[in-house]
C-alpha positions in Angstrom: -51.8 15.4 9.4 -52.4 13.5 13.1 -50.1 10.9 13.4 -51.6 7.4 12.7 -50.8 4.2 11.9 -50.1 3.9 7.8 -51.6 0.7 6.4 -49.5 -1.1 3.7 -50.6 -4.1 3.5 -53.8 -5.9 4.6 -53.7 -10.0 4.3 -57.2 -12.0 5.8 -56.1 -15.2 5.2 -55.7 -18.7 6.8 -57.4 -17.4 9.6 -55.9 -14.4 10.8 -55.7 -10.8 9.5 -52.3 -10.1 9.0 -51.2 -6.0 8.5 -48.3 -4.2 7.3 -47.9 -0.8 7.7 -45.8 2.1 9.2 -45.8 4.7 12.1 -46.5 8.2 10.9 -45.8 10.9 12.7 -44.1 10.4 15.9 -41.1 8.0 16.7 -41.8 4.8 16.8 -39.8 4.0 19.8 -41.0 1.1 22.7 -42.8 -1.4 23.0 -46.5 -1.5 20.8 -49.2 -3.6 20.2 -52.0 -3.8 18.1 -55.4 -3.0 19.4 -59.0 -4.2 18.5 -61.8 -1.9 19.9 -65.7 -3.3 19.6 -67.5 0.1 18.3 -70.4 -0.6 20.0 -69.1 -1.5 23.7 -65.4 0.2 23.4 -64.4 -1.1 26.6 -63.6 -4.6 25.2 -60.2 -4.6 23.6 -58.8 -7.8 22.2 -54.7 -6.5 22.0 -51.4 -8.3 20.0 -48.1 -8.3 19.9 -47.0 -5.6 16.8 -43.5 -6.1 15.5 -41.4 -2.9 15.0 -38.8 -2.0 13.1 -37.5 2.1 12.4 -41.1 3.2 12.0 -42.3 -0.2 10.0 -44.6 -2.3 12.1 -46.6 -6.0 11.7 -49.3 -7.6 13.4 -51.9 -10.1 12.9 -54.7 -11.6 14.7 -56.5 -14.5 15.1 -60.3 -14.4 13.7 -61.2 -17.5 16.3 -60.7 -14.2 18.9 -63.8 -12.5 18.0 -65.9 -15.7 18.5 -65.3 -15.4 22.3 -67.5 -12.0 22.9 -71.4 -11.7 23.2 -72.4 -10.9 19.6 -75.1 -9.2 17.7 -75.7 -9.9 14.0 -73.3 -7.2 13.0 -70.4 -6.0 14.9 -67.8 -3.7 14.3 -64.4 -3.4 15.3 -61.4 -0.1 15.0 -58.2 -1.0 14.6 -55.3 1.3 16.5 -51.8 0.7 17.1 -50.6 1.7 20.9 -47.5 2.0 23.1 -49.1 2.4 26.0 -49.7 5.7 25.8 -51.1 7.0 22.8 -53.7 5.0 20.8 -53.4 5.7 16.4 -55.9 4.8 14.8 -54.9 2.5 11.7 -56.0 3.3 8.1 -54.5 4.5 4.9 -54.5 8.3 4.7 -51.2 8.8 2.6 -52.4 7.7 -0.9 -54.4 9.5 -3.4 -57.3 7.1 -3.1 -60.3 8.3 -1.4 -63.1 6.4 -0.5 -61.8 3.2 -0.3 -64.7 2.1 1.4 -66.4 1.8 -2.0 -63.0 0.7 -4.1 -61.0 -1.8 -2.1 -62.5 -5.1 -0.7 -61.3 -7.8 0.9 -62.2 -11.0 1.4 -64.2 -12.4 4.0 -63.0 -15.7 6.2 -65.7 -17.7 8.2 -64.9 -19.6 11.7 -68.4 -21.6 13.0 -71.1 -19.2 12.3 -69.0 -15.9 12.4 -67.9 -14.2 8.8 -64.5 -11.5 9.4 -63.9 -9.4 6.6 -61.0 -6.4 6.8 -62.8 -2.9 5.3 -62.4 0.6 5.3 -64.1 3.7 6.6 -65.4 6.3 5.4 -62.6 8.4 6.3 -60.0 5.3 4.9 -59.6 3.6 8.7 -59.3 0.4 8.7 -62.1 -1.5 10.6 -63.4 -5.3 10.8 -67.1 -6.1 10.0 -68.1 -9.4 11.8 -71.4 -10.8 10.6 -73.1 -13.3 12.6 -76.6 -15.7 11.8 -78.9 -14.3 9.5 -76.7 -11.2 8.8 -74.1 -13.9 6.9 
């Protein structure tokens, strides 16, 4: 398996989204942040400080962040965790679920007109789904 960043824990609350997880697969060495890629322009990157610890890392952003770009009714945004140089891509790969997609949800937060909610892929990424207007 690639190396990746391991979800553990996913908290959307009080408006951030808080995450837990784990580096898998290389050292964990330097200095990383967490980054939030819009799918459908991937050259705006909102980017946070990530906490780390042996492999262990924790990060959390503000939802008020995504209010600030040019929005359609739905957006959708990739989580990764990067030192610079490498970008992995943050999900949950080392369980026995599959499909999580259809099996864990979490709950949505709203800020003005703009609703956040944490979900996963198809292939168990982790990804935010902003909904906007009529799309609420």
């Amino acid at each position: 398996m690639k190396p990746h960043a391991e979800i553990d824990q996913v908290w959307p609350r009080d408006g951030h989204i808080r995450l837990v997880g784990h580096v898998h697969g290389m050292p964990a060495e330097g200095d990383w942040r967490m980054l939030v890629v819009r799918r459908a322009r991937p050259d705006q990157r909102l980017e946070y400080p990530a906490r780390v610890q042996g492999t262990r890392f924790e990060s959390e952003l503000p939802i008020t962040d995504l209010l600030a770009s040019e929005r359609a009714a739905l957006e959708e945004w990739d989580i990764h965790l990067t030192d610079g140089e490498v970008e992995l891509r943050a999900g949950r790969q080392l369980d026995d679920i599959r499909g999580k997609k259809k099996i864990m949800v979490f709950p949505q937060q709203r800020v003005q007109d703009l609703s956040v909610r944490p979900y996963y892929t198809v292939k168990d990424n982790l990804s935010l789904e902003c909904r906007t207007g009529a799309a609420l």
